[in-house]
N, C-alpha and C positions, 0 to 999 in steps of 0.2 A: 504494500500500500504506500510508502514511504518512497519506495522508487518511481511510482506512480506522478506524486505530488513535487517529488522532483523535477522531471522532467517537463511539469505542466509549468513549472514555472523559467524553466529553459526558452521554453518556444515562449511565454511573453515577456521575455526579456530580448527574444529573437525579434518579436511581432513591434517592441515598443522602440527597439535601433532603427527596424526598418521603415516606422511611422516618420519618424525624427530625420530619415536623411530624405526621403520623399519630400516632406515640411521645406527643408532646406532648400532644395532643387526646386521645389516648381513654387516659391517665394515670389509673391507678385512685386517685392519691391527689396532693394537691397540692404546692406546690411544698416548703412547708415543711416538709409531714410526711414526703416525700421526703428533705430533708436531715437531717432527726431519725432516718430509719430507716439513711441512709448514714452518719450519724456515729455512730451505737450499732452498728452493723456493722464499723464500723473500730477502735471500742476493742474488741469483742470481738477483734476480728483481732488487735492491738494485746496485749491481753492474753492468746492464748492463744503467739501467739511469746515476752511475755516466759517466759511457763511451761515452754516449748520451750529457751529459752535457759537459764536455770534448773536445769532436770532436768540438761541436757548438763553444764554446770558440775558437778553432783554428781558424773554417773557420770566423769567426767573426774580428779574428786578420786579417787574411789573406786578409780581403774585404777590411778593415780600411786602411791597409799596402797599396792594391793595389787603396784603392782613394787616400791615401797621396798623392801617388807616381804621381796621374793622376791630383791631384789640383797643383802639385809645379811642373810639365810638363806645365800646362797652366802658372802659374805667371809667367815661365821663358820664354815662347813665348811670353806673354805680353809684357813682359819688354822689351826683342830685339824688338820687334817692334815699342813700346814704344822708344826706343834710332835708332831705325834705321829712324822714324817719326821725331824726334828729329832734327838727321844730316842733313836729308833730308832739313828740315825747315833752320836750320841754311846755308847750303850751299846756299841755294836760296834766302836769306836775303841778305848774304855777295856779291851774282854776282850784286844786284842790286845797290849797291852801301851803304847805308848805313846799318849796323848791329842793327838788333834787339834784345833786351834781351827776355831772355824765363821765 
């Protein structure tokens, strides 16, 4: 079984030399202009991640911005309620006759 599985990997080691020099020979364009099209394909790549990276930073500002915005919206309902609970307590301290401290 072992000689089997050998051999199977013989011939695709046969079948992947002989892909690669076919690749080679019937190349619609040469070596150079091959690596001119793989390096301007890489900065576009290159350039559309940083753009990728970019956008995310904004909408990332943009989220932070809008919880700030929605955590100090709450502290400041807090707080009025907090002083509106407050007065409330003090007014109904003071009708009963003597005043409490808070």
């Amino acid at each position: 079984m072992s000689d089997r599985d050998g051999n199977s990997f013989v011939w695709f080691l046969a079948g992947l030399g002989l892909g690669a020099l076919a690749g080679v020979l019937y190349a619609p364009r040469s070596g150079s202009e091959t690596r001119e099209v793989l390096r301007a394909r890489a900065e576009e790549g290159r350039d559309y991640v940083r753009n990728r990276a970019r956008d995310a930073r904004e909408q990332a500002a943009q989220w932070a911005d809008r919880g700030r915005d929605a955590v100090n919206t709450q502290k400041e309902q807090f707080r009025a309620a907090y002083e509106a609970g407050r007065q409330a307590y003090h007014e109904a301290t003071t009708e009963t006759g003597a005043p409490k401290n808070l």
